[in-house]
N, CA, C and O atoms as CSV, one atom per row, in Angstrom:
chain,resi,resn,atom,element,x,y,z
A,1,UNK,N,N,27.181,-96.640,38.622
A,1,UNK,CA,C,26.878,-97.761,37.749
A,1,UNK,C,C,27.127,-97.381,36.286
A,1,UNK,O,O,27.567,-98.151,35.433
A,2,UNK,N,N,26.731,-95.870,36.068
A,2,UNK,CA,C,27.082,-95.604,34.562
A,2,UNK,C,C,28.413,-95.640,34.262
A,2,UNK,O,O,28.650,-96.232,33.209
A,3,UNK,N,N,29.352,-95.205,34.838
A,3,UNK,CA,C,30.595,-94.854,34.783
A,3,UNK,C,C,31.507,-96.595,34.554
A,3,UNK,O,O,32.527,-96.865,33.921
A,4,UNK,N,N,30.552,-97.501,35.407
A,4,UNK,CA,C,31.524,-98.887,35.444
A,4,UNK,C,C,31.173,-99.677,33.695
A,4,UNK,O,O,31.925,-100.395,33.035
A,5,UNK,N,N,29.899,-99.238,33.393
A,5,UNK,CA,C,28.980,-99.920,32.062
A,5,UNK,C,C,30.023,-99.127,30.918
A,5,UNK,O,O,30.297,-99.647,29.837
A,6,UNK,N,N,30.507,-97.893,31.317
A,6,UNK,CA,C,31.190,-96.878,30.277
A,6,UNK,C,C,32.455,-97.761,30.014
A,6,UNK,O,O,32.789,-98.399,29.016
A,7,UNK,N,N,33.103,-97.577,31.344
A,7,UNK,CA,C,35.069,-98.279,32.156
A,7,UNK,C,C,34.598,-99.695,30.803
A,7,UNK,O,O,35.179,-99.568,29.725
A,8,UNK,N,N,33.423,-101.141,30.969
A,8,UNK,CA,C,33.224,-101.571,30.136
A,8,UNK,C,C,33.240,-101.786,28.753
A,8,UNK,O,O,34.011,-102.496,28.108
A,9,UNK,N,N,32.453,-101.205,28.428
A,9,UNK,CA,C,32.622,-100.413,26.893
A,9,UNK,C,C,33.748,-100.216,26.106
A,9,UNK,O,O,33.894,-100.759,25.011
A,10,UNK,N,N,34.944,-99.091,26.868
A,10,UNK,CA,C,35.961,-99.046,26.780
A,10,UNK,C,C,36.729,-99.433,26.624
A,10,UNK,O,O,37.524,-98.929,25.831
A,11,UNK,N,N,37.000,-100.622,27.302
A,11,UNK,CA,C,37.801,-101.838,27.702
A,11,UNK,C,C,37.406,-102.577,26.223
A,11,UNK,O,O,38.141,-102.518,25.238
A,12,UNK,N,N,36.547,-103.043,26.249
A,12,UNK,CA,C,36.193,-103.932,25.111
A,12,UNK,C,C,36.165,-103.132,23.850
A,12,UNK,O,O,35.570,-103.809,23.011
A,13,UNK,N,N,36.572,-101.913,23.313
A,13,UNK,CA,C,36.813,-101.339,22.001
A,13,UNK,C,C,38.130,-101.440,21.866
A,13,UNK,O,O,38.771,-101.959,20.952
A,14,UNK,N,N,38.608,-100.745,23.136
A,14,UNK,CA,C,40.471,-101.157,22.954
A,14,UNK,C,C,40.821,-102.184,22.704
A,14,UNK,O,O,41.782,-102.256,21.938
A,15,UNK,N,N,40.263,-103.353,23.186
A,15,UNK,CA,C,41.250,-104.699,23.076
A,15,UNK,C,C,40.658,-105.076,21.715
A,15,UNK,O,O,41.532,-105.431,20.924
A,16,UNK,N,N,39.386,-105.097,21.216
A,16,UNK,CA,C,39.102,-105.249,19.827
A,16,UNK,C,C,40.538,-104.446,18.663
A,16,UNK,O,O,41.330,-105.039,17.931
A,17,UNK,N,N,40.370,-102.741,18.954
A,17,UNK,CA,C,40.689,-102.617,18.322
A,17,UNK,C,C,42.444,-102.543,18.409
A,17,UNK,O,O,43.117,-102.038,17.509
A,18,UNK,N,N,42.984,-103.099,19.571
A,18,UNK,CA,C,44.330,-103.790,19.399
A,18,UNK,C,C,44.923,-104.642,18.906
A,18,UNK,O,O,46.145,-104.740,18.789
A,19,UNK,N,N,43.728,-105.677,18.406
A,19,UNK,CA,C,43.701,-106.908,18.075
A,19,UNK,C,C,44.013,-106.849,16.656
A,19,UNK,O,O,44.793,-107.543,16.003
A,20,UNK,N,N,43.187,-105.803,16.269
A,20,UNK,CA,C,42.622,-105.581,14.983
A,20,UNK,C,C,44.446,-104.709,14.509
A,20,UNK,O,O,45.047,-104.870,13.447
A,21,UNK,N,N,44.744,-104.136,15.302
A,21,UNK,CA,C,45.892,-103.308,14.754
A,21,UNK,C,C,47.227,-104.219,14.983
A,21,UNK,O,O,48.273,-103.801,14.489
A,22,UNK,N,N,47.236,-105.195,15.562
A,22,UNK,CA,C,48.565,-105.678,16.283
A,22,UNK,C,C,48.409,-106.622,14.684
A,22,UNK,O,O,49.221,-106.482,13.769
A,23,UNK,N,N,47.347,-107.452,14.628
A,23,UNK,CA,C,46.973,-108.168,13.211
A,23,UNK,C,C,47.703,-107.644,12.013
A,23,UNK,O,O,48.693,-108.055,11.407
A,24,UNK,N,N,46.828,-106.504,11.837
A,24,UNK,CA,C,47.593,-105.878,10.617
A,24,UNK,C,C,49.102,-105.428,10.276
A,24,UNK,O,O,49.539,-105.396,9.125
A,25,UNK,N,N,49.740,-105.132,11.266
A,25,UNK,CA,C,50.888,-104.739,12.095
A,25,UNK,C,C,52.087,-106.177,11.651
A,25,UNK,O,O,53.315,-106.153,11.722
A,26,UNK,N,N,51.544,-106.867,11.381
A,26,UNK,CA,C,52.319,-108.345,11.436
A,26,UNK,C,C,52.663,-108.821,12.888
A,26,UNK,O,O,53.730,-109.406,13.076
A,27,UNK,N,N,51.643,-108.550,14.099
A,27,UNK,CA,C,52.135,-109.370,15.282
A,27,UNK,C,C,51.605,-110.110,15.717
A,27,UNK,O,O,51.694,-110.290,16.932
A,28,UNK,N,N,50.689,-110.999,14.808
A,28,UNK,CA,C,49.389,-111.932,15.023
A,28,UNK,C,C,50.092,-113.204,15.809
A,28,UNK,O,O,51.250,-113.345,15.416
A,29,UNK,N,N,49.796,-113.943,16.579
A,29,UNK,CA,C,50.316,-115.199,17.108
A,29,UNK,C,C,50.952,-116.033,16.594
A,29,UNK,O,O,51.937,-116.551,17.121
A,30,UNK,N,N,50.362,-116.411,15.099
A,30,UNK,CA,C,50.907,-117.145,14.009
A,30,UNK,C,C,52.180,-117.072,13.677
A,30,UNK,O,O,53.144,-117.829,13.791
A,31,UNK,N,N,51.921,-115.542,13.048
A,31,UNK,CA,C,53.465,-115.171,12.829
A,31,UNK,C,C,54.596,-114.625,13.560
A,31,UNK,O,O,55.592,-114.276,12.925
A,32,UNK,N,N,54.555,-114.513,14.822
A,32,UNK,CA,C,54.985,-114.148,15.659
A,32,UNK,C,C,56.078,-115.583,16.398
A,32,UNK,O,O,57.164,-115.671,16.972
A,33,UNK,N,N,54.849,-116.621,15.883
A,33,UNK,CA,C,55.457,-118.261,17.134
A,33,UNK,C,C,56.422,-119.329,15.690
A,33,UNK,O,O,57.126,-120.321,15.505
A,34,UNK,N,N,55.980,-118.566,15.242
A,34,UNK,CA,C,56.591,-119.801,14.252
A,34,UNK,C,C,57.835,-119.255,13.466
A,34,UNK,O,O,58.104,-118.071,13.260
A,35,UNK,N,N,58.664,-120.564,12.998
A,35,UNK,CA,C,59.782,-120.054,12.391
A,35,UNK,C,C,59.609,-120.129,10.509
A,35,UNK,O,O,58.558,-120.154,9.868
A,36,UNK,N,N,61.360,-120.155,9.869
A,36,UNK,CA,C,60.850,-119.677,8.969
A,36,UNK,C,C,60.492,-121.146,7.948
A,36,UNK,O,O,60.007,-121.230,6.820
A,37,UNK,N,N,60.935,-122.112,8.841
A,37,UNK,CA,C,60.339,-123.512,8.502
A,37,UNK,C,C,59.059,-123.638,8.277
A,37,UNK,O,O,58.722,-124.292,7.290
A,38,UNK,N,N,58.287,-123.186,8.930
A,38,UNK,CA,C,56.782,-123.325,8.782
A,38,UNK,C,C,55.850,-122.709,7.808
A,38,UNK,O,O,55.732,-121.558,7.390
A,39,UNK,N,N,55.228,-123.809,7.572
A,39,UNK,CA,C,54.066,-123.491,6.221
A,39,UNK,C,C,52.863,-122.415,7.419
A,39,UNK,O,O,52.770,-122.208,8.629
A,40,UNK,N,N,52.299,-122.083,6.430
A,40,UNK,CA,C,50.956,-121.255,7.782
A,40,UNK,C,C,49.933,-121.473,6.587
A,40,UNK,O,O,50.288,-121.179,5.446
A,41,UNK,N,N,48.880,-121.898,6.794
A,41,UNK,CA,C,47.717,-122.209,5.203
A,41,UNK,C,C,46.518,-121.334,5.902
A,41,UNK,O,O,45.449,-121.172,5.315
């Protein structure tokens, strides 16, 4: 049970902090889907 609460834990720091790096990175959804037509506010 400890080991699955840990596997947990884990899981949910990585994808935070992928999120957090892919963001900064310039690969956010926003800028990624849109062209160079588009306003983004």
């Amino acid at each position: 049970m400890k080991a699955m609460y840990l596997a947990f834990a884990a899981t949910i720091v990585l994808a935070v902090l992928a999120n957090i790096a892919l963001d900064r990175a310039g690969f956010s959804t926003e800028e990624v889907t849109s062209g160079p037509a588009v306003r983004l506010d």
